[in-house]
Each structure stands twice: as structure tokens, then as C-alpha cells.
C-alpha positions as CSV (number, residue, x, y, z in Angstrom):
1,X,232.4,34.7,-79.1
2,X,233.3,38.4,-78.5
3,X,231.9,38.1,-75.1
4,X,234.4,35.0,-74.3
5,X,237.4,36.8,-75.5
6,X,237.0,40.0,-73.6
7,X,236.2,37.6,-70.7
8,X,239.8,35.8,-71.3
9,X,241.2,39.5,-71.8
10,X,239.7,40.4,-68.4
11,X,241.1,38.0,-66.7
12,X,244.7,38.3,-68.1
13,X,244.5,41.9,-66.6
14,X,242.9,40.5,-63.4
15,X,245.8,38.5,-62.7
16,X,248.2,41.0,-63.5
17,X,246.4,43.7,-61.1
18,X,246.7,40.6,-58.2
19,X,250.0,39.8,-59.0
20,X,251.1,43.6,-58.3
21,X,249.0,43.0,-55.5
22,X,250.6,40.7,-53.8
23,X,254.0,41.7,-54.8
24,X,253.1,45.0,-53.1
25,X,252.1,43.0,-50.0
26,X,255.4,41.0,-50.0
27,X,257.0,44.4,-50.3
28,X,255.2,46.1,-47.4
29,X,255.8,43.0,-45.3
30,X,259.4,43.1,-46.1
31,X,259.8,46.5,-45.0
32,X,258.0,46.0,-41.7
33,X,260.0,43.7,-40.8
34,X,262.9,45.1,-42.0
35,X,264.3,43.5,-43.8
36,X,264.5,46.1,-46.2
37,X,264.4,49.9,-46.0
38,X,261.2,52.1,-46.7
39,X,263.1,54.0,-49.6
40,X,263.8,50.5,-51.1
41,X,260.6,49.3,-50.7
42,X,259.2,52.8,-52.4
43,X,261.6,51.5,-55.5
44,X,260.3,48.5,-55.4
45,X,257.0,49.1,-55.7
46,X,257.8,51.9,-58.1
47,X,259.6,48.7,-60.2
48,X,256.7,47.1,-59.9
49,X,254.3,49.5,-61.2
50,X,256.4,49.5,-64.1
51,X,256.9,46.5,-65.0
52,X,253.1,45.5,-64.6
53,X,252.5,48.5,-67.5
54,X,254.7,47.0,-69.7
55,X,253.4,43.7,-69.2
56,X,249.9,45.2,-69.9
57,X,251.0,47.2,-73.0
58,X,252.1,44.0,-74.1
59,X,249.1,41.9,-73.2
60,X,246.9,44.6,-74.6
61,X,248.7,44.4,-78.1
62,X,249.2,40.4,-78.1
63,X,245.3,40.3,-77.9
64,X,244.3,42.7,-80.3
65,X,246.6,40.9,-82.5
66,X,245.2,37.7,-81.5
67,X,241.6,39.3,-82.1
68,X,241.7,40.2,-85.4
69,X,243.0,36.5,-86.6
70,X,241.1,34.9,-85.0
71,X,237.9,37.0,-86.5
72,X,239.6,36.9,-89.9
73,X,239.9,33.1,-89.5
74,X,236.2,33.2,-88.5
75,X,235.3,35.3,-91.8
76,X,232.8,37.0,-90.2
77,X,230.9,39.8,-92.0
78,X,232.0,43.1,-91.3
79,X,229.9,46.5,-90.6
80,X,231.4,47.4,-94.1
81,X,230.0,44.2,-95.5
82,X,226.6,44.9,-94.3
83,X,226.4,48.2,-95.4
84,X,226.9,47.6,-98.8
85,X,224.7,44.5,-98.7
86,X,222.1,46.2,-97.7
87,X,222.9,49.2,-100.2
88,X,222.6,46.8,-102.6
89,X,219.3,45.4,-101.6
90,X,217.9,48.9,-101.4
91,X,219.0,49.5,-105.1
92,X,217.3,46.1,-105.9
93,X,214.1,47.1,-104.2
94,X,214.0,50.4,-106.7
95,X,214.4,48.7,-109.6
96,X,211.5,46.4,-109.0
């Protein structure tokens, strides 16, 4: 399960990274053509990098958020859980 969600995680960021991409591209092409000016395409792609960090500070938060329902929904044991499971098996096992 924890596989599949960084895997959907990953992805999110992969098509952030190629959407900058390509922006970028459509940037560079504008500017060779000339259609723009090179400062303007520097602010453009500084824009860019920009708002793909935000996005990606958002993402990131949205899916921890969405990670930790979706484990509590699971009600999964925790390391804490296990720890003092097996604390108290260990205490059993003495006073046998």
C-alpha cells in the first residue's frame, strides 16, 4: 500500500517537473523566434520556477495530509503499537 502511494506521489512530481519542462521549451522557442525578448523569457522562466515550488509545497502537504487518513482509516498498527505489544509479551514470558 505504501509502495502505491509514493508511486502516485512520484508521479504527481513527475508531471509537475515535465510541465516546467515544456513550459521552459515553449519559452525558449518563443524567444528564438522572437517573439519575445531574452530578459522576458528569463522572467518567465524565473515565474515558472516559482510557481512549480508552490505547486509542489502544496502537493507535498495535500499528500501527507492525504497519507495519514488514509492510514488512520486503514487502522493499521503503529511502531508505538508494536512496541508495547511486544513489551507486554516479554513481561508475560517472565511471569511464566
Amino acid at each position: 500500500m505504501e509502495d502505491m502511494l509514493k508511486n502516485v506521489f512520484l508521479a504527481g512530481i513527475g508531471t509537475l517537473a515535465l510541465t516546467y519542462e515544456k513550459a521552459t521549451q515553449v519559452v525558449d522557442t518563443l524567444v528564438t523566434k522572437g517573439k519575445i525578448t531574452v530578459e522576458q523569457g528569463k522572467e518567465l522562466n524565473e515565474e515558472l520556477k516559482r510557481v512549480v515550488g508552490d505547486q509542489k509545497a502544496k502537493s507535498d502537504t495535500a499528500m501527507d495530509e492525504k497519507l495519514k487518513e488514509l492510514l488512520k482509516e486503514l487502522n493499521l498498527a503503529t511502531k508505538e503499537d508494536l512496541e508495547g505489544l511486544n513489551q507486554r509479551i516479554s513481561n508475560l514470558e517472565k511471569n511464566i
